[in-house]
C-alpha positions in Angstrom: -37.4 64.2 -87.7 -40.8 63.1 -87.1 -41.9 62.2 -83.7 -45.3 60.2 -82.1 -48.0 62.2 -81.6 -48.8 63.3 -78.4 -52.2 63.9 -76.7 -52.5 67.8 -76.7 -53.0 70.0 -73.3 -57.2 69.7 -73.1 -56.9 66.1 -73.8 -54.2 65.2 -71.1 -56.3 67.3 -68.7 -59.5 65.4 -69.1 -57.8 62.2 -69.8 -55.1 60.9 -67.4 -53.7 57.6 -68.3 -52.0 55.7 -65.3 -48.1 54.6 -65.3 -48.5 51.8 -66.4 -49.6 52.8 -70.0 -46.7 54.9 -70.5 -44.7 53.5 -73.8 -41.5 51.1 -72.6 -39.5 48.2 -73.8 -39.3 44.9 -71.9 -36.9 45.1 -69.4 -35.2 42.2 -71.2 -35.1 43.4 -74.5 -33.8 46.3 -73.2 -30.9 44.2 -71.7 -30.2 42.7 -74.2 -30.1 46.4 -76.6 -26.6 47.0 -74.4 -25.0 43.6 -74.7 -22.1 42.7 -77.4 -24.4 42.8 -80.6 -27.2 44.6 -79.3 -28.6 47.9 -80.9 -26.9 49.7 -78.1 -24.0 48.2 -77.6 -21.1 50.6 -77.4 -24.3 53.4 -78.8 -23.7 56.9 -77.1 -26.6 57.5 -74.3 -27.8 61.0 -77.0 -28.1 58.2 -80.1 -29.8 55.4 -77.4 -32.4 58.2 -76.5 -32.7 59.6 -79.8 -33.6 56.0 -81.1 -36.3 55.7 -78.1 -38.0 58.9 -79.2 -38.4 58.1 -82.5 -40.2 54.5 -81.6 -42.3 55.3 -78.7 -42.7 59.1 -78.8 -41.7 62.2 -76.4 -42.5 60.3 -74.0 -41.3 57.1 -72.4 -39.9 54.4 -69.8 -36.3 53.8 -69.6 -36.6 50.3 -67.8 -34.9 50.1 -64.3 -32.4 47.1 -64.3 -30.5 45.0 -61.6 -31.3 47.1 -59.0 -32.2 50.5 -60.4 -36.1 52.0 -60.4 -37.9 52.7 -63.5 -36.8 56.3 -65.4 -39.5 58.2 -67.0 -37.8 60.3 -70.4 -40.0 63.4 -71.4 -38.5 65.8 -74.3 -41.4 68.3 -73.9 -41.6 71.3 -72.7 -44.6 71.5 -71.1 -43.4 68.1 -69.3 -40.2 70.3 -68.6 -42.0 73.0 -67.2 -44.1 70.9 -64.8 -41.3 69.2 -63.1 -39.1 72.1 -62.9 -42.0 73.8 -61.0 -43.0 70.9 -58.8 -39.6 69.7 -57.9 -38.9 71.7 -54.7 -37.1 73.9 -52.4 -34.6 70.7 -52.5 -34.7 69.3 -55.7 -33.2 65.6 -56.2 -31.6 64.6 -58.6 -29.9 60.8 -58.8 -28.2 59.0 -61.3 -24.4 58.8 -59.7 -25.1 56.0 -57.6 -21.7 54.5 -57.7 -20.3 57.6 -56.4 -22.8 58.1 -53.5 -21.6 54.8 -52.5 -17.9 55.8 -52.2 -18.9 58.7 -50.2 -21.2 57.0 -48.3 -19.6 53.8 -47.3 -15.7 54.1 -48.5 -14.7 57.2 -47.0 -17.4 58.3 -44.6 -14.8 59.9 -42.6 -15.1 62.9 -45.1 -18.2 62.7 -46.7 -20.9 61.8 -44.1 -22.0 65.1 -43.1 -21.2 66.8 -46.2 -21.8 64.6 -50.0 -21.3 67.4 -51.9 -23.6 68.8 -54.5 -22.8 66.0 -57.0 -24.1 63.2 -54.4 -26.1 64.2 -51.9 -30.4 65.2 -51.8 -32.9 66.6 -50.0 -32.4 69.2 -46.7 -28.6 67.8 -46.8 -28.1 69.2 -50.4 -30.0 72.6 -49.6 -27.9 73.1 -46.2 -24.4 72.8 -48.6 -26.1 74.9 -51.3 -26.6 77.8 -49.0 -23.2 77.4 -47.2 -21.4 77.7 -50.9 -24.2 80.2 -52.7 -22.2 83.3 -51.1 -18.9 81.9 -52.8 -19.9 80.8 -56.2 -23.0 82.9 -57.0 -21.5 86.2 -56.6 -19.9 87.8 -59.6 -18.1 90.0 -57.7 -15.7 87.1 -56.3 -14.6 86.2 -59.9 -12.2 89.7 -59.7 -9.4 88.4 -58.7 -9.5 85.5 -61.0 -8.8 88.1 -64.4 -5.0 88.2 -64.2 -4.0 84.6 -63.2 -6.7 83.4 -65.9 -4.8 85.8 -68.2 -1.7 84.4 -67.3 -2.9 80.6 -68.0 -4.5 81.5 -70.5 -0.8 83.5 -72.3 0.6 80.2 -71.4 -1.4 77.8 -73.3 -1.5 80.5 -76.2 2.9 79.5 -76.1 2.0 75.7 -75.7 0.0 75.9 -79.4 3.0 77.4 -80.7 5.4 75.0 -79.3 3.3 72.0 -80.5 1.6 73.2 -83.7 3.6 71.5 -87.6 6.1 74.1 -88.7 5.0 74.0 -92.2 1.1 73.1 -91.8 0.8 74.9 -88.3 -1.3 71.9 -87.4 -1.5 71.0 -83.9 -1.0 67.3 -83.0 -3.9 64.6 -82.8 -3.7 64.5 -79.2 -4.6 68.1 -78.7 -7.9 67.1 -77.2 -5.8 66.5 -73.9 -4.0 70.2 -74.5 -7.8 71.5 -74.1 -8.6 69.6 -70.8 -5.5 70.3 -69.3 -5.9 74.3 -69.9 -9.5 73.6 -68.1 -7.9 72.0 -65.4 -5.4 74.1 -64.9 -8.1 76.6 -64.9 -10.7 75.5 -62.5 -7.5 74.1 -60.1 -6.5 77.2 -59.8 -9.9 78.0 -57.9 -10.6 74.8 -56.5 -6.4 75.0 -54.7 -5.7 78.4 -54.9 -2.5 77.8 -56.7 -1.4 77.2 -60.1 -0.2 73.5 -60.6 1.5 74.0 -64.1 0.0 71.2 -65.4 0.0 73.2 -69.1 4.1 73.7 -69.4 5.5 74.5 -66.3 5.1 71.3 -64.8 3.3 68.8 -67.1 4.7 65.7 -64.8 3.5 67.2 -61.6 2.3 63.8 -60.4 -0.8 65.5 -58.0 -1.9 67.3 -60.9 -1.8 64.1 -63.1 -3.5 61.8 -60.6 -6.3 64.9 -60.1 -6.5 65.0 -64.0 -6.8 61.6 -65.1 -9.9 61.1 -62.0 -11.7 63.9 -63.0 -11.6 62.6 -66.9 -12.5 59.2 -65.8 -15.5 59.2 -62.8 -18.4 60.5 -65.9 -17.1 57.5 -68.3 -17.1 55.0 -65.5 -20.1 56.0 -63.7 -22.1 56.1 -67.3 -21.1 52.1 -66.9 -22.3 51.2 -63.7 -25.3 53.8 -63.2 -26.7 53.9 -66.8 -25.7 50.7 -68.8 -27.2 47.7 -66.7 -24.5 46.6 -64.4 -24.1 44.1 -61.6 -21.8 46.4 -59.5 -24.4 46.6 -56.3 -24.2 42.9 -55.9 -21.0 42.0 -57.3 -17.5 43.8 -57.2 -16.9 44.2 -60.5 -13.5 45.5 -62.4 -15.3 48.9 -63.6 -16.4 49.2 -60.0 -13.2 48.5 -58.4 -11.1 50.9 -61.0 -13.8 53.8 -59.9 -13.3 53.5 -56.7 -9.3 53.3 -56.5 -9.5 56.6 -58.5 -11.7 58.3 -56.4 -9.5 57.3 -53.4 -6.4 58.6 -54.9 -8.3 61.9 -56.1 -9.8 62.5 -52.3 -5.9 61.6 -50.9 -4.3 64.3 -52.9 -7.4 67.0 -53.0 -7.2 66.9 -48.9 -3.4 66.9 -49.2 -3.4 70.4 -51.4 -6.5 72.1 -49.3 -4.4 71.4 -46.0 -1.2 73.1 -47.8 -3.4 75.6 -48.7 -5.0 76.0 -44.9 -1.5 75.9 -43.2 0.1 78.5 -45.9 -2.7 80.8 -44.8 -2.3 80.3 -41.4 1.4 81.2 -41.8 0.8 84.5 -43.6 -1.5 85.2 -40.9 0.5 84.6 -38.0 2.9 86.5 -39.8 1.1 89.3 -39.6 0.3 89.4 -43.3 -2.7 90.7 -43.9 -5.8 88.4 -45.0 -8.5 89.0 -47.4 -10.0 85.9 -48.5 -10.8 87.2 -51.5 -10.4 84.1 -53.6 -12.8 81.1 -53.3 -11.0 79.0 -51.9 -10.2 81.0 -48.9 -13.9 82.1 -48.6 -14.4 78.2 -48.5 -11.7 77.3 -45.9 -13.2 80.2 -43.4 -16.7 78.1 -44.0 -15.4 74.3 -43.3 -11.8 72.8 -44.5 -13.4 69.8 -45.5 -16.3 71.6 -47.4 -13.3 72.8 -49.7 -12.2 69.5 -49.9 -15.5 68.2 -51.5 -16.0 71.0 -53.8 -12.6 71.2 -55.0 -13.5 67.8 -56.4 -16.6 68.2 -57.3 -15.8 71.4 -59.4 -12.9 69.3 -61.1 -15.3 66.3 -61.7 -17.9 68.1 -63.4 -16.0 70.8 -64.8 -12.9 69.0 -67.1 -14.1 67.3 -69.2 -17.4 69.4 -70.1 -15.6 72.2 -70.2 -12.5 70.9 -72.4 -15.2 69.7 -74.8 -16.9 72.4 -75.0 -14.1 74.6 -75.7 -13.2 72.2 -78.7 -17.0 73.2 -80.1 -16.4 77.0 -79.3 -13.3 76.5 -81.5 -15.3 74.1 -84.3 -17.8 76.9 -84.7 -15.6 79.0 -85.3 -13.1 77.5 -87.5 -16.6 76.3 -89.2 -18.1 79.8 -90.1 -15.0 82.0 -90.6 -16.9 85.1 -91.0 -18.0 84.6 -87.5 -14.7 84.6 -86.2 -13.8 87.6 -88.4 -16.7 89.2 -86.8 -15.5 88.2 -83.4 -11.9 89.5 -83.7 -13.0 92.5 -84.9 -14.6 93.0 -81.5 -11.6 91.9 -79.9 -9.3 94.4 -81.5 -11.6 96.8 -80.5 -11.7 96.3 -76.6 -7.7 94.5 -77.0 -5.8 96.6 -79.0 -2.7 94.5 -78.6 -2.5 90.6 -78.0 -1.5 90.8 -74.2 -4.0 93.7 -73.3 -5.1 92.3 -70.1 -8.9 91.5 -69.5 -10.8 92.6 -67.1 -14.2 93.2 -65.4 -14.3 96.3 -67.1 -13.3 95.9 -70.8 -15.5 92.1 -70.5 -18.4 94.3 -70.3 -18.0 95.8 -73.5 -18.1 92.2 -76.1 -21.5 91.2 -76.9 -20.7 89.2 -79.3 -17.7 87.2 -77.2 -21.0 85.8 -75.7 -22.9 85.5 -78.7 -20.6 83.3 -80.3 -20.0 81.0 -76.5 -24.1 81.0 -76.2 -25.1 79.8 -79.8 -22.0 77.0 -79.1 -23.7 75.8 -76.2 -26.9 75.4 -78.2 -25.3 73.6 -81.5 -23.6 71.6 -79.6 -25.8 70.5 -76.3 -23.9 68.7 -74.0 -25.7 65.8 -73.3 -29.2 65.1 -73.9 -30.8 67.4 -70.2 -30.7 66.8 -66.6 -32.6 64.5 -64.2 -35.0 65.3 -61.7 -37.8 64.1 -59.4 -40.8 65.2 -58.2 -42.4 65.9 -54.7 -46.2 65.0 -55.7 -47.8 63.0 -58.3 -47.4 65.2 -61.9 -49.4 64.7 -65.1 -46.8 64.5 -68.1 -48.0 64.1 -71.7 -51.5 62.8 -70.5 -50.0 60.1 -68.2 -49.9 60.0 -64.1 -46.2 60.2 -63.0 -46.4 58.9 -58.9 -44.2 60.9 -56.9 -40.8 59.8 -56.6 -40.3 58.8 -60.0 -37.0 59.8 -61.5 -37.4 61.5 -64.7 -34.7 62.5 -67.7 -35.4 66.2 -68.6 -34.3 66.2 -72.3 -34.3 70.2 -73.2 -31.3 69.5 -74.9 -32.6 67.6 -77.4 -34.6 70.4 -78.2 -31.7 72.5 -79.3 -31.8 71.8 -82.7 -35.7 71.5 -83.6 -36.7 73.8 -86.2 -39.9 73.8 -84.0 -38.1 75.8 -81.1 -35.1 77.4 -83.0 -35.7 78.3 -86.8 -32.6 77.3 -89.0 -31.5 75.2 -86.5 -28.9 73.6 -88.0 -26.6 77.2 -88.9 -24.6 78.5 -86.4 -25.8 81.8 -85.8 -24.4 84.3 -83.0 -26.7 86.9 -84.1 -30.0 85.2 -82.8 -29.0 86.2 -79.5 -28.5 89.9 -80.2 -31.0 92.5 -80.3 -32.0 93.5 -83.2 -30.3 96.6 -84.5 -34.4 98.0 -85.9 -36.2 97.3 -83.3 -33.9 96.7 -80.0 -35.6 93.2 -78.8 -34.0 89.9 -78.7 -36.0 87.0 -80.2 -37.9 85.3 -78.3 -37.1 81.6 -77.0 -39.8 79.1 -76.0 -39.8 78.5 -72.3 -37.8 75.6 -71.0 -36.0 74.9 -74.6 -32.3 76.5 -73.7 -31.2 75.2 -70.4 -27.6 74.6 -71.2 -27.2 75.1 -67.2 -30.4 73.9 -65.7 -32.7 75.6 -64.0 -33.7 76.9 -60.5 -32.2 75.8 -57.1 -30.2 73.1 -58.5 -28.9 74.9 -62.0 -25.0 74.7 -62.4 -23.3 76.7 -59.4 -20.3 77.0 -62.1 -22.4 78.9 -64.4 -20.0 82.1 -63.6 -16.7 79.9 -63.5 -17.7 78.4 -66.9 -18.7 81.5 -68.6 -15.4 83.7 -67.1 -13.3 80.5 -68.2 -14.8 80.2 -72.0 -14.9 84.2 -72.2 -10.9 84.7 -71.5 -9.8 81.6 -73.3 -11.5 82.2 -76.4 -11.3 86.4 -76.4 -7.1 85.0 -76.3 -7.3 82.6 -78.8 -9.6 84.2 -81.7 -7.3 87.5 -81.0 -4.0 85.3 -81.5 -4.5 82.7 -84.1 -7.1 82.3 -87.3 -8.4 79.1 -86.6 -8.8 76.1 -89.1 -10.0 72.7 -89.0 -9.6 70.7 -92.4 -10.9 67.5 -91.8 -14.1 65.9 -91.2 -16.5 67.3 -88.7 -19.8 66.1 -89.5 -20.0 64.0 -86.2 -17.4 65.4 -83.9 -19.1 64.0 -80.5 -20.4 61.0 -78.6 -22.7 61.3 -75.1 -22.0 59.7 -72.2 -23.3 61.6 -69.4 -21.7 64.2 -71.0 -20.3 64.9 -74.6 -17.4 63.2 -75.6 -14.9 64.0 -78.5 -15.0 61.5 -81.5 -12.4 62.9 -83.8 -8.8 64.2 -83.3 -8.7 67.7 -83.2 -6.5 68.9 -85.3 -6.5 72.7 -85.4 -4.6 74.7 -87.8 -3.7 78.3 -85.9 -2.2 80.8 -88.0 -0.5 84.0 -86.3 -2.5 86.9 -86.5 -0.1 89.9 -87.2 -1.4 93.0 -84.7 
């Protein structure tokens, strides 16, 4: 892929071009890109950026419309670098403006002290990210999450074997929504404190379902009003009104489980039971009841649907490169010597290659094209003056799959994350290329979640089944926001007999 050449380091550094040279489109050509016709109409926001690079370089305007400022897009790493080290003690990131709004002005009674990670900026953002820190950071609170994870986890490992052809031992085209609801069920079960069943037990559960179906929706609606031009701020449009019912009915019955949660505590207490918020949730309630509230949904709105998706890559890669997955299992019979060997803190430690295989996934198929940011001074990107304030697209993740950054970029290869058996040492990665959870104050406080959540699932699934896919998978995702599935999964999983 060839790229526009950009002015090297000396050059930038003697010659500092202003704004208003940096390579855009007109705002109206740009318009008209997304309308019905247009060369980004219905496009995926990875194949709109993509197309930008190629015609104006690695660096480049993404013109503000109806409303919105300007967005500055840089896809290099000294750029990446720069505004990652001049962003902050409070970095700020933007680009969920419909859902600031809802917190802001539909339900302030919740939200006005407390916006959550997701929406709010600034000393407000770093006084919530210090409250929660303790709770989420800390590996050592993920414990008790081993045998209910196990348990959800034995339970989804039934519901392939309930769904999956007889003969072929295909699951269904729908599984796709099998996926999201294991990771639901997953992450509620730290965000409540409580199983909801959503997997077999109680697939109807109408909270569950109303959580569910919010959580999927808020990315593919928000990419409509916040990053395709939209006249939601001046006029109340359909897309606008079906986010904001959702989010209404998500907040109604999040508040409805925490307060369950609080007075089934207080119970146990005044019973005389005896108390250990150990779980996350309880850590959370002894904090603030309504700070549980907004990360429960926070966790749920930025956890499903990455996470589901992702966990269809983990099993494309493998099902992909079967000697991989041989490789894998043959870890996993070492460390599980039978299929419901329980995991735990202690036998996790001992699978290098579990993570091998979950941390070349992450970087074959990057979930979305990076993360936004702004910066707190005037920066100098690719040669150009950047004024302070300006919100700029990070787009590391683009980087995932240069051969500049990552040689044979395009195999799937676990083993360039190992140390090498001569000489000991891991390869060496180019700073500020693999940042598949951001980076400093503001990197994803659900790193630990999402890694415990991918480790269990897939250690149970690779040790169960030999997975297959028979079909097409040549372009298995769109972007959004986030990465979206663009083929039916259909998985073939076949028994493995120890």
């Amino acid at each position: 892929m060839q790229f526009l050449l950009q002015p090297s380091d000396d050059v930038a550094a003697v010659q500092v071009r202003p704004f208003k040279e940096v390579p855009r489109p007109g705002k109206l050509k740009f318009m008209r890109g997304f309308m019905p016709g247009g060369e980004f109409h219905d496009t995926s926001f990875m194949e709109f950026t993509d197309a930008m690079r190629k015609r104006y370089g690695n660096i480049f305007i993404i013109p503000g419309t109806l409303g919105r400022k300007d967005w500055v897009a840089t896809f290099n790493t000294k750029d990446i670098e720069t505004v990652f080290r001049n962003e902050g003690i409070w970095p700020h990131r933007e680009g969920l403006d419909s859902l600031v709004y809802f917190r802001e002005h539909i339900r302030p009674e919740v939200f006005a002290e407390r916006k959550g990670l997701i929406a709010s900026q600034h000393e407000e953002w770093g006084k919530f990210r210090s409250a929660v820190n303790p709770v989420f950071m800390q590996p050592k609170g993920l414990k008790v999450y081993y045998q209910p994870l196990s348990n959800i986890n034995n339970e989804f490992i039934e519901r392939i074997k309930e769904i999956r052809d007889p003969q072929t031992l295909e699951v269904p085209a729908n599984f796709e929504e099998e996926m999201s609801r294991l990771v639901f069920e997953s992450i509620a079960l730290i965000a409540f404190n409580r199983e909801l069943g959503i997997i077999r037990k109680q697939r109807d559960n109408n909270d569950a379902l109303i959580l569910f179906k919010t959580a999927r929706q808020t990315f593919q609606l928000s990419f409509k009003l916040d990053i395709q031009p939209s006249i939601w701020k001046f006029v109340s449009t359909p897309t606008y009104r079906k986010l904001m019912r959702a989010l209404n009915e998500s907040l109604d019955v999040a508040q409805r489980l925490i307060e369950e949660s609080r007075l089934d505590m207080e119970r146990r207490r005044q019973a005389g039971e005896q108390i250990s918020q150990a779980s996350m949730m309880d850590r959370m309630m002894s904090i603030d009841p309504k700070a549980a509230v907004v990360m429960s949904l926070d966790m749920l709105m930025a956890g499903v649907d990455g996470s589901s998706t992702f966990l269809s890559a983990l099993l494309l890669c493998m099902s992909q490169n079967p000697e991989k997955q041989q490789k894998l299992r043959e870890e996993l019979l070492r460390v599980m010597p039978t299929k419901d060997t329980v995991l735990d803190e202690e036998n996790m430690k001992d699978m290098p290659y579990l993570r091998a295989v979950i941390k070349e996934a992450l970087r074959y198929y990057p979930n979305g094209v990076g993360t936004f940011r702004q910066c707190m001074t005037d920066v100098t990107l690719s040669g150009y003056n950047i004024p302070k304030g300006t919100q700029i697209l990070l787009g590391a993740n683009a980087l995932l799959k240069d051969e500049a950054y990552f040689p044979r970029a395009n195999d799937y290869l676990p083993e360039r994350w190992l140390r090498d058996p001569q000489t000991n040492k891991k390869i060496q990665v180019t700073p500020f290329t693999y940042l598949p959870f951001g980076f400093g104050p503001r990197q994803c406080i659900g790193k630990r979640i999402v890694d415990l959540q991918m480790e269990t699932t897939l250690a149970k699934i690779i040790r169960n089944f030999y997975v297959e896919f028979n079909y097409d998978a040549s372009k298995p995702y769109k972007s959004l926001f986030l990465m979206e599935p663009a083929i039916a999964f259909r998985f073939k999983f076949t028994d493995v007999e120890k």
